[in-house]
Chimera marker file (.cmm) of the C-alpha trace (Angstrom):
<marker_set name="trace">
<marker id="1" x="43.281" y="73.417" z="100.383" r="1" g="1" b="0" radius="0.5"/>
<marker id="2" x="42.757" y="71.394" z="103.276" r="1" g="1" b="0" radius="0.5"/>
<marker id="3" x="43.394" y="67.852" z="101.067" r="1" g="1" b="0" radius="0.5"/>
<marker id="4" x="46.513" y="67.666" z="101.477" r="1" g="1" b="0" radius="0.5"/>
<marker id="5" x="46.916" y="67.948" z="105.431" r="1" g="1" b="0" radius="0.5"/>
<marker id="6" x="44.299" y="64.894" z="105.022" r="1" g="1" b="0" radius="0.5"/>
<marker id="7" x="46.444" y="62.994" z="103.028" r="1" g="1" b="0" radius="0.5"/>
<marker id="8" x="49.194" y="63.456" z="104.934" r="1" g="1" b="0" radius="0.5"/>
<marker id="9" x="47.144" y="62.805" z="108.447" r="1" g="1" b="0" radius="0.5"/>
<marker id="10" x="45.951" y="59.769" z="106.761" r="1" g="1" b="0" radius="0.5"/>
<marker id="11" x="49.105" y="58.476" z="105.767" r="1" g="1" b="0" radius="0.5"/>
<marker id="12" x="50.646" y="59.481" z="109.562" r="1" g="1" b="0" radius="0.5"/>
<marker id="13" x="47.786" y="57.181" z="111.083" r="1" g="1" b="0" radius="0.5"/>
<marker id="14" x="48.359" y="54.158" z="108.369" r="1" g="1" b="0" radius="0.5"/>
<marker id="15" x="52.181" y="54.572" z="109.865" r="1" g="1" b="0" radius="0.5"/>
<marker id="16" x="51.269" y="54.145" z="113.229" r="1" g="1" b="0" radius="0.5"/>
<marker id="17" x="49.151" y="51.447" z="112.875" r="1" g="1" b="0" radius="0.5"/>
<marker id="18" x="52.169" y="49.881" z="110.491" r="1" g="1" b="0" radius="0.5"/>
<marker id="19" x="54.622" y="50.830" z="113.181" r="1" g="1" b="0" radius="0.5"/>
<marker id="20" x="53.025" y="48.595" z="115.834" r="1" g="1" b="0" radius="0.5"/>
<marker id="21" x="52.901" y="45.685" z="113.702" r="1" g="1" b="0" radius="0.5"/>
<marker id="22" x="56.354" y="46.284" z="113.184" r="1" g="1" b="0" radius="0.5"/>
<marker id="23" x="57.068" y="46.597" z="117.174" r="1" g="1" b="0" radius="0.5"/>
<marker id="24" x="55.286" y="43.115" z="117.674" r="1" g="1" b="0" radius="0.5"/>
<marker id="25" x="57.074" y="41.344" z="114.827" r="1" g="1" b="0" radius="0.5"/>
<marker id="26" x="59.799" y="38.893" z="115.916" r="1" g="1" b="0" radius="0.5"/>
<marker id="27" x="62.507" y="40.471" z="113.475" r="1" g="1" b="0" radius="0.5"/>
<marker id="28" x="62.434" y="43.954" z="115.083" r="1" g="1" b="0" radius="0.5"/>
<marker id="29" x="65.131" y="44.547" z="116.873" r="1" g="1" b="0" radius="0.5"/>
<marker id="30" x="64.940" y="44.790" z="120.704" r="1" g="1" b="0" radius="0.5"/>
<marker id="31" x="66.505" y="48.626" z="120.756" r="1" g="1" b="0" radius="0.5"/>
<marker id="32" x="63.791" y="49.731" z="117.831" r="1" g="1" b="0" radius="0.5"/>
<marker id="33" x="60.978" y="47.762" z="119.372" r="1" g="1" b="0" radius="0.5"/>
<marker id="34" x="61.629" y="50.040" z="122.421" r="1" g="1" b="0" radius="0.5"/>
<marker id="35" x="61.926" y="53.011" z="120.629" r="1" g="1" b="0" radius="0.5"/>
<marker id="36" x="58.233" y="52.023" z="118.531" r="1" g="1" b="0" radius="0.5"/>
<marker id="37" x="57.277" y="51.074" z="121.073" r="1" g="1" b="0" radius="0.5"/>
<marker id="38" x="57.353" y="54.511" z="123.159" r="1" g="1" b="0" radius="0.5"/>
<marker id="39" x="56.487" y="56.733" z="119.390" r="1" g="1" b="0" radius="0.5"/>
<marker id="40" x="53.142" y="54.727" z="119.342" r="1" g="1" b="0" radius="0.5"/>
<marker id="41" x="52.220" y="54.701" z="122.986" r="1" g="1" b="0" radius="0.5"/>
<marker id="42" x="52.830" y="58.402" z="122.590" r="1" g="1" b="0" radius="0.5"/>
<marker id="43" x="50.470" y="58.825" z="119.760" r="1" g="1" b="0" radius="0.5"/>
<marker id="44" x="47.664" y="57.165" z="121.049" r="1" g="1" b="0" radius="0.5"/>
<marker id="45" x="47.765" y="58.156" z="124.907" r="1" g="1" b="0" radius="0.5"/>
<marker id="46" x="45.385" y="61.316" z="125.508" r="1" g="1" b="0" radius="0.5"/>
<marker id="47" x="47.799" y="62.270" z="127.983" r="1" g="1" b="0" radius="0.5"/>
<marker id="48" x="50.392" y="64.814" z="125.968" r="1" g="1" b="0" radius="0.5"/>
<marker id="49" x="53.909" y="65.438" z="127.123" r="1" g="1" b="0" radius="0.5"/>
<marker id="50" x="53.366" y="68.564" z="126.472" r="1" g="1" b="0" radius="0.5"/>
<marker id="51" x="49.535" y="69.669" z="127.569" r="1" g="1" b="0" radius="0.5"/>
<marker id="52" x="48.148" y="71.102" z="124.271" r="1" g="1" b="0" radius="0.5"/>
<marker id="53" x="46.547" y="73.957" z="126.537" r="1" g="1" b="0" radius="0.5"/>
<marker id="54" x="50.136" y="75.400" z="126.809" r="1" g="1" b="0" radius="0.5"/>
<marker id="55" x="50.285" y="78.595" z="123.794" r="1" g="1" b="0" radius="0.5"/>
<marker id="56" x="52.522" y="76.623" z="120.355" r="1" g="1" b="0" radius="0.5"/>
<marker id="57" x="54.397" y="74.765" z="122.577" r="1" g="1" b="0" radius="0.5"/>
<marker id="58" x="51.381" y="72.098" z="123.163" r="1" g="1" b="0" radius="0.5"/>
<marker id="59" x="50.570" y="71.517" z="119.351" r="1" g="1" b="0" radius="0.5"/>
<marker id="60" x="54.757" y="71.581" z="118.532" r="1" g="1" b="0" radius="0.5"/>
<marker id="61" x="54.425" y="68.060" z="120.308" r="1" g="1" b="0" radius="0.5"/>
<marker id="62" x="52.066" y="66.633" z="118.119" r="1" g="1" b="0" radius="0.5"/>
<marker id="63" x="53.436" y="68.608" z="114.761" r="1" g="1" b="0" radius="0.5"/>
<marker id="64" x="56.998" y="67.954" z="114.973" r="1" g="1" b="0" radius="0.5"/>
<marker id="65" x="57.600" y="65.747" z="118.072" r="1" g="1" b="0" radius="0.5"/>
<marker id="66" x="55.626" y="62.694" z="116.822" r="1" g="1" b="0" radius="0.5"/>
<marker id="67" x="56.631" y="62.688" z="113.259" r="1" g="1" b="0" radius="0.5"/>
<marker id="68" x="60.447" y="63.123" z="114.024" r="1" g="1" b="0" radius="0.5"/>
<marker id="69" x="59.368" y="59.564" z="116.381" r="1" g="1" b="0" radius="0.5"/>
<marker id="70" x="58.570" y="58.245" z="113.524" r="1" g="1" b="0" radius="0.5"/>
<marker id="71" x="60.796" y="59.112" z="111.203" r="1" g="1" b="0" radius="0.5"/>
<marker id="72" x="63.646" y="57.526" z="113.562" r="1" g="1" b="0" radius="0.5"/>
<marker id="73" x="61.503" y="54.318" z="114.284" r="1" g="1" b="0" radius="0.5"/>
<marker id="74" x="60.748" y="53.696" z="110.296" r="1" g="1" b="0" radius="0.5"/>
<marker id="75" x="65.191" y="54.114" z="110.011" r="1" g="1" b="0" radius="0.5"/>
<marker id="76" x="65.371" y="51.620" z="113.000" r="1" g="1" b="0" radius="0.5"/>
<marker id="77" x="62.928" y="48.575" z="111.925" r="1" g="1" b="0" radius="0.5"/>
<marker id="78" x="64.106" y="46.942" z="108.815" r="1" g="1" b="0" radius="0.5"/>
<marker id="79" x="62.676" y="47.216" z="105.612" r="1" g="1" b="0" radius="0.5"/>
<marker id="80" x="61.266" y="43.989" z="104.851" r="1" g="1" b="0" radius="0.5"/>
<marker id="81" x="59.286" y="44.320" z="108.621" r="1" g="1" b="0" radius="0.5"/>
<marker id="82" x="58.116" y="47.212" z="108.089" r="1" g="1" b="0" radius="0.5"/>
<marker id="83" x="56.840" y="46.075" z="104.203" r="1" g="1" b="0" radius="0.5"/>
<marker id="84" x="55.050" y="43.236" z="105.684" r="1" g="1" b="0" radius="0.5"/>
<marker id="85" x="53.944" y="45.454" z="108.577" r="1" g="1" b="0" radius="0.5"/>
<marker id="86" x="52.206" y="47.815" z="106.162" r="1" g="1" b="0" radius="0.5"/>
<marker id="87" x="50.935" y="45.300" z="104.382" r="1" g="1" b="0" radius="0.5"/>
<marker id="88" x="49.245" y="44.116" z="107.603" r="1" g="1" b="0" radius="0.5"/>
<marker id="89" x="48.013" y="47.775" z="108.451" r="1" g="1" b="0" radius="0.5"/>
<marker id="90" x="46.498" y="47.924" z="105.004" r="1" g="1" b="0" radius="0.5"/>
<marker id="91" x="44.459" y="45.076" z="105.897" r="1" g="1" b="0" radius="0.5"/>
<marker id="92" x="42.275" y="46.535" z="108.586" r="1" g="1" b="0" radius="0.5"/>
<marker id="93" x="38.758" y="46.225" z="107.742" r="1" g="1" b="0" radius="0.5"/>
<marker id="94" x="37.244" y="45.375" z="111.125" r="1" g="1" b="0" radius="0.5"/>
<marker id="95" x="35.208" y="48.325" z="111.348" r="1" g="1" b="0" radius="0.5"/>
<marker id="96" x="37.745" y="49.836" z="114.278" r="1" g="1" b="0" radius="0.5"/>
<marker id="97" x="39.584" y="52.071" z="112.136" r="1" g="1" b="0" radius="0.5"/>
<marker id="98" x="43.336" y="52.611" z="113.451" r="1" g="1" b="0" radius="0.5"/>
<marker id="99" x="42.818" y="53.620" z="116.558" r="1" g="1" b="0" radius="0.5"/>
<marker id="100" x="40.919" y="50.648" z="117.859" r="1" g="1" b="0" radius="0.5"/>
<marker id="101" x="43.563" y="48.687" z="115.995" r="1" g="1" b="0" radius="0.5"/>
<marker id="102" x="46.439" y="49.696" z="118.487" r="1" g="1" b="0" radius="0.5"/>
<marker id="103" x="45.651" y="48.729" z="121.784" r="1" g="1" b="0" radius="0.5"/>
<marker id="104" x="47.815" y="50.797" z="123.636" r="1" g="1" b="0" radius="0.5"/>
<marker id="105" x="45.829" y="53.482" z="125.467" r="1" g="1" b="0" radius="0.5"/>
<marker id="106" x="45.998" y="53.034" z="129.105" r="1" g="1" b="0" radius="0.5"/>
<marker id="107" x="49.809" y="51.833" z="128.439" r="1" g="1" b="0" radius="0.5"/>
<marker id="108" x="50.700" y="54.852" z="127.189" r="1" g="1" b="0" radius="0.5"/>
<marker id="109" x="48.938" y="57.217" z="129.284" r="1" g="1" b="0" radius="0.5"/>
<marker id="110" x="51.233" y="55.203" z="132.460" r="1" g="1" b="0" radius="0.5"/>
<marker id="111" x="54.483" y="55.627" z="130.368" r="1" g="1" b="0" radius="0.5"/>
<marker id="112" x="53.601" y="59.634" z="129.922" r="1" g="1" b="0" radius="0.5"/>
<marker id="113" x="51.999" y="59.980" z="133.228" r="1" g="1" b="0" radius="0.5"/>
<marker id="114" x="55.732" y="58.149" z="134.609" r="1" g="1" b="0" radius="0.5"/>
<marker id="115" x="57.795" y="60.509" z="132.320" r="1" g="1" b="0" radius="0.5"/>
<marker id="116" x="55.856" y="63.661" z="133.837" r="1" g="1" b="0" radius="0.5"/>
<marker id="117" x="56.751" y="62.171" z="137.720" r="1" g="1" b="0" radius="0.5"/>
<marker id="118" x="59.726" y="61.384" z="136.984" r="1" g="1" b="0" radius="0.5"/>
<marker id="119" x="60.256" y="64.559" z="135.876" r="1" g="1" b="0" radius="0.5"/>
<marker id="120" x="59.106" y="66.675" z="138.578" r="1" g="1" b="0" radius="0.5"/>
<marker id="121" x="61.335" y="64.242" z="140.843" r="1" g="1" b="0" radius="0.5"/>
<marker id="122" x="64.312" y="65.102" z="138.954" r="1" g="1" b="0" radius="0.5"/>
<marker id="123" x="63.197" y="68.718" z="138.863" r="1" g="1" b="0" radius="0.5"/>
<marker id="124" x="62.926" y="68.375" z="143.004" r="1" g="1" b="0" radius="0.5"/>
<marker id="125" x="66.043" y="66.393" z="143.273" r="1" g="1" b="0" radius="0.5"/>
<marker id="126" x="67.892" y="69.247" z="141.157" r="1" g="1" b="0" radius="0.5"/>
<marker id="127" x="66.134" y="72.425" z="143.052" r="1" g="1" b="0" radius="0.5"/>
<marker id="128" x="67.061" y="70.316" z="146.717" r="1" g="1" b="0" radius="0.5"/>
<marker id="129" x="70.490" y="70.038" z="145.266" r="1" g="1" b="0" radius="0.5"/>
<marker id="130" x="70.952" y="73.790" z="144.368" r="1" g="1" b="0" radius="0.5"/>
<marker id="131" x="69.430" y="74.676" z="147.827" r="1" g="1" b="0" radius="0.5"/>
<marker id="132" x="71.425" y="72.442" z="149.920" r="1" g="1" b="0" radius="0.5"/>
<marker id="133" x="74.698" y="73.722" z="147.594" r="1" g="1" b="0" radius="0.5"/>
<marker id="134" x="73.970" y="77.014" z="148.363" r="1" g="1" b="0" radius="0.5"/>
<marker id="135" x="72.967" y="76.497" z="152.073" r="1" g="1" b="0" radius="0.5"/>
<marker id="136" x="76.394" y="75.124" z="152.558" r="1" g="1" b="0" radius="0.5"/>
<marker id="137" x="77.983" y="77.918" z="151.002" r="1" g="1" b="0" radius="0.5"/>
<marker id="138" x="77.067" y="80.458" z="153.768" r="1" g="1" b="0" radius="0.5"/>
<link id1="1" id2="2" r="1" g="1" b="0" radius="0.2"/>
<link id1="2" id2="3" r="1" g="1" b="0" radius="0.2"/>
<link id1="3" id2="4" r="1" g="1" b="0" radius="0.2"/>
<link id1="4" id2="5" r="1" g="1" b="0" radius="0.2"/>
<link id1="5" id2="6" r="1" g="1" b="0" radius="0.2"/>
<link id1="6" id2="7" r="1" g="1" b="0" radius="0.2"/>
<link id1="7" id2="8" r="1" g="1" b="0" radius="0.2"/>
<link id1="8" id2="9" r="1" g="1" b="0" radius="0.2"/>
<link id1="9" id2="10" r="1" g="1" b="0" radius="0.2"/>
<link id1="10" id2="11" r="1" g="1" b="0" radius="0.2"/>
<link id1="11" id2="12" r="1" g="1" b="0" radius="0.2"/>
<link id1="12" id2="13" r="1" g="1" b="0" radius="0.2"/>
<link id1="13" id2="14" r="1" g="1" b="0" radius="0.2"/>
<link id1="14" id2="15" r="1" g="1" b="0" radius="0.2"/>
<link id1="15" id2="16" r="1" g="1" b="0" radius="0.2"/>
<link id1="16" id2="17" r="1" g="1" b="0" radius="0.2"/>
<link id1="17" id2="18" r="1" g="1" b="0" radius="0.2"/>
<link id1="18" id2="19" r="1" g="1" b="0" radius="0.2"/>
<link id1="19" id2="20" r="1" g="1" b="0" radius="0.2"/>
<link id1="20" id2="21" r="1" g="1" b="0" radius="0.2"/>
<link id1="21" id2="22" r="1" g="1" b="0" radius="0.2"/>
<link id1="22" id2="23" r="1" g="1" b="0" radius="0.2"/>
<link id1="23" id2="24" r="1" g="1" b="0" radius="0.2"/>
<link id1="24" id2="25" r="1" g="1" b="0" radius="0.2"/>
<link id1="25" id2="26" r="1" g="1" b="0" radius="0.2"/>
<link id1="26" id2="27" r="1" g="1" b="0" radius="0.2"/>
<link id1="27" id2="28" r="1" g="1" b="0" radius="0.2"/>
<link id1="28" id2="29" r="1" g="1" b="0" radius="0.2"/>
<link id1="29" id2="30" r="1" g="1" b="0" radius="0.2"/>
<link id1="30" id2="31" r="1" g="1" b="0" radius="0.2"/>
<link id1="31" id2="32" r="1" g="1" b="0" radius="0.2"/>
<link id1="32" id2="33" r="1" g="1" b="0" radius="0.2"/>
<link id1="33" id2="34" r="1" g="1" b="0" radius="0.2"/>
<link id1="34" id2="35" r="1" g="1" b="0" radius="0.2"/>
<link id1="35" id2="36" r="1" g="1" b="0" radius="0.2"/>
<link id1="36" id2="37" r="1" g="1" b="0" radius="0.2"/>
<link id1="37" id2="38" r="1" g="1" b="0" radius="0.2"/>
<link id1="38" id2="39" r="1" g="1" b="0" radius="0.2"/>
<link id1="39" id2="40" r="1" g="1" b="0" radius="0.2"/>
<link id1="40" id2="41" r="1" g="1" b="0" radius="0.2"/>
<link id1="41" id2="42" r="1" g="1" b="0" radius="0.2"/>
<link id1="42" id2="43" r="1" g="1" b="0" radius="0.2"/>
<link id1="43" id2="44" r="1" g="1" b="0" radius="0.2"/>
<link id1="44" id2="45" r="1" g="1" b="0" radius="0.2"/>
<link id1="45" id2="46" r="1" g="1" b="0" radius="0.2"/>
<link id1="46" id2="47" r="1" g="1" b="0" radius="0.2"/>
<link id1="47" id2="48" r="1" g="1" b="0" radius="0.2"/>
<link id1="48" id2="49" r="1" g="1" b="0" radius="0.2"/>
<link id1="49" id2="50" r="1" g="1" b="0" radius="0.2"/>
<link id1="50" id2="51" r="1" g="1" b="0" radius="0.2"/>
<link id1="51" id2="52" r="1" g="1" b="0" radius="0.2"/>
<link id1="52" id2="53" r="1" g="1" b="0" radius="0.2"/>
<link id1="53" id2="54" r="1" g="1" b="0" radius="0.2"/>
<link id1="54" id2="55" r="1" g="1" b="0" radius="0.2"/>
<link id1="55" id2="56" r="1" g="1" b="0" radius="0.2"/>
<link id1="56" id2="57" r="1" g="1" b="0" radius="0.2"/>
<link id1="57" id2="58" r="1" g="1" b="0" radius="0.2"/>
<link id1="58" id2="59" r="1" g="1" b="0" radius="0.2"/>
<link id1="59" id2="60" r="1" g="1" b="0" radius="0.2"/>
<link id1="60" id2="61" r="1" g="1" b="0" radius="0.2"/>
<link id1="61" id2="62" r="1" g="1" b="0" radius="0.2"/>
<link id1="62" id2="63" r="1" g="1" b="0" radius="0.2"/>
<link id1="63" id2="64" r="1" g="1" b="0" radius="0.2"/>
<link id1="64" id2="65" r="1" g="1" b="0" radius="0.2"/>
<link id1="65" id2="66" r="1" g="1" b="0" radius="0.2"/>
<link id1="66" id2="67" r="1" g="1" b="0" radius="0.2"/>
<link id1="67" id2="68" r="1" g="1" b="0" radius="0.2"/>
<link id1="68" id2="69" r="1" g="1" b="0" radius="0.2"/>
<link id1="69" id2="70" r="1" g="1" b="0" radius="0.2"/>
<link id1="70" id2="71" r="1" g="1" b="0" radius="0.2"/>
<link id1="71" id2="72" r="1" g="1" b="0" radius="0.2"/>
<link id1="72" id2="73" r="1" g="1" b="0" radius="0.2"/>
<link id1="73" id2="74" r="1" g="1" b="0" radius="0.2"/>
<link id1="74" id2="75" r="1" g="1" b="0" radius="0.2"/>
<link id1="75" id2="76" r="1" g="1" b="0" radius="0.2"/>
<link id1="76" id2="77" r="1" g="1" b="0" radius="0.2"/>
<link id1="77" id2="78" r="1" g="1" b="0" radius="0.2"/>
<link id1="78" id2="79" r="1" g="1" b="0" radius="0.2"/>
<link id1="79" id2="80" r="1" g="1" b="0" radius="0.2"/>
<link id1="80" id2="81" r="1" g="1" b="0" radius="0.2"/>
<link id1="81" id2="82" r="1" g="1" b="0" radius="0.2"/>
<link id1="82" id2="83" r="1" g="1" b="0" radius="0.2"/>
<link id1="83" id2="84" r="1" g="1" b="0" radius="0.2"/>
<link id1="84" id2="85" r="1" g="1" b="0" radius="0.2"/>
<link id1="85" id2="86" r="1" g="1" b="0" radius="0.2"/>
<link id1="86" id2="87" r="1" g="1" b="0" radius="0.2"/>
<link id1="87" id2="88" r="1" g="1" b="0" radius="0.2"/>
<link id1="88" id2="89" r="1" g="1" b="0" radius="0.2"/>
<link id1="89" id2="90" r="1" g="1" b="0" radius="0.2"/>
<link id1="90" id2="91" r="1" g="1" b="0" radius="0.2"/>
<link id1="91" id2="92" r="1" g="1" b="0" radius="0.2"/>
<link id1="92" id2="93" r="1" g="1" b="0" radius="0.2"/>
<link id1="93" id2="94" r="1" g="1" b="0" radius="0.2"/>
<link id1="94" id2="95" r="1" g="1" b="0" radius="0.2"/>
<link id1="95" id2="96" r="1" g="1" b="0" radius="0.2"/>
<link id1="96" id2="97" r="1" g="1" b="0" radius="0.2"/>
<link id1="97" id2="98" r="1" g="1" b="0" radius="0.2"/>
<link id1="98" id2="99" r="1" g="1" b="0" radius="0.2"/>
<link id1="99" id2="100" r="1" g="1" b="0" radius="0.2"/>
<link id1="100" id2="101" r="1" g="1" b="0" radius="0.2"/>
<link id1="101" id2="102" r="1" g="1" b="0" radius="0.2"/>
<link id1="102" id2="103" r="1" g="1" b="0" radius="0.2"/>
<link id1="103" id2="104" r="1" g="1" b="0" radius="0.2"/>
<link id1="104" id2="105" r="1" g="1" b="0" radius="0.2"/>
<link id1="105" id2="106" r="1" g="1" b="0" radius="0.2"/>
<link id1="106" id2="107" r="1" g="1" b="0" radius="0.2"/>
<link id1="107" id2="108" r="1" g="1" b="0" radius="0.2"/>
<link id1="108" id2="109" r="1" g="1" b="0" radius="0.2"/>
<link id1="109" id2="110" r="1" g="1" b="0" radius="0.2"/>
<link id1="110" id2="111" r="1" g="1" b="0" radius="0.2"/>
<link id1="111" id2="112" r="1" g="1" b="0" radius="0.2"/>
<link id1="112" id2="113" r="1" g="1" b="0" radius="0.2"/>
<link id1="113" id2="114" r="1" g="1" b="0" radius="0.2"/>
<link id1="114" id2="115" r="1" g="1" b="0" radius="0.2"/>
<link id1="115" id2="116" r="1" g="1" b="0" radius="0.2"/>
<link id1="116" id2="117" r="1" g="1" b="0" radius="0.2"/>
<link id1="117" id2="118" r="1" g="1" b="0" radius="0.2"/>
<link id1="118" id2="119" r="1" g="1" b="0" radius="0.2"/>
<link id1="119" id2="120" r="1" g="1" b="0" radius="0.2"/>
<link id1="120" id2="121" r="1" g="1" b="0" radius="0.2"/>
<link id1="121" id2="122" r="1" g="1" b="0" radius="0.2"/>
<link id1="122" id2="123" r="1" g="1" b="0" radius="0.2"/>
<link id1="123" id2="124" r="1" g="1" b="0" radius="0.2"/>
<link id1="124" id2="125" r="1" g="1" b="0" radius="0.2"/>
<link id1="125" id2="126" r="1" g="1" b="0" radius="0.2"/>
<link id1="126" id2="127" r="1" g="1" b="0" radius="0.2"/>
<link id1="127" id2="128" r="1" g="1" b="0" radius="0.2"/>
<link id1="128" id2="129" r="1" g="1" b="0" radius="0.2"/>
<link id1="129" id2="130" r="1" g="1" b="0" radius="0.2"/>
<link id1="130" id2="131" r="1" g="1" b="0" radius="0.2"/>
<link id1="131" id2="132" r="1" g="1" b="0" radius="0.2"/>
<link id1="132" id2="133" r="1" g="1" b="0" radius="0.2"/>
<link id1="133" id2="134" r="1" g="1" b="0" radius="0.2"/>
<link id1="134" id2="135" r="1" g="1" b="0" radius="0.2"/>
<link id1="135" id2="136" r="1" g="1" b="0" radius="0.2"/>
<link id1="136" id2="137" r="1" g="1" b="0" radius="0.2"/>
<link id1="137" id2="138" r="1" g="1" b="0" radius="0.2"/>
</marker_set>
């Protein structure tokens, strides 16, 4: 029963690893190398966007956020990168496994630590606005 969801998790981890070959070859495009770029960051960072303490909403990340990422990145490199970049994945038999394969860790974990201040900054900047709008009104 539980096969399946190992097949697929399997095949979601040989992406990633694919997916940052792709982002470091030469013939990705700049706007999808950003793009990969931020989808494999955010699958490797143990900091989540959306803290997986948090009731459905913290797993919805991880279930539909990061394979929709995907998705779009594997529609933005182009086909013969991403070939050779699977090919390349394929070939990992240094004993790391995927994970030690993408060296992205700390990188990420700045890029979703930056997204959550710069969030609550915009979330500041928008409840100052809306206080100062309504302190001008009286």
């Amino acid at each position: 029963m539980l096969e399946p969801v190992r097949r697929a998790a399997r095949r979601l981890k040989n992406e990633l690893v694919a997916l940052y070959f792709a982002y470091r070859h030469p013939r990705t495009p700049l706007y999808a190398k950003i793009w990969t770029f931020m989808v494999v960051a955010y699958a490797v960072s143990p900091i989540d966007l959306i803290p997986d303490f948090i009731p459905i909403l913290g797993l919805l990340d991880d279930l539909i956020l990061l394979p929709i990422g995907i998705v779009i990145a594997l529609r933005l490199i182009p086909l013969e990168v991403m070939a050779e970049s699977r090919a390349r994945a394929a070939n990992i038999t240094d004993g790391r496994g995927w994970l030690g394969a993408l060296p992205l860790g700390r990188a990420a974990a700045v890029v979703i630590l930056g997204l959550w201040v710069g969030g609550a900054l915009l979330l500041l900047l928008a409840a100052s606005g809306v206080l100062a709008d309504t302190a001008t009104r009286r």
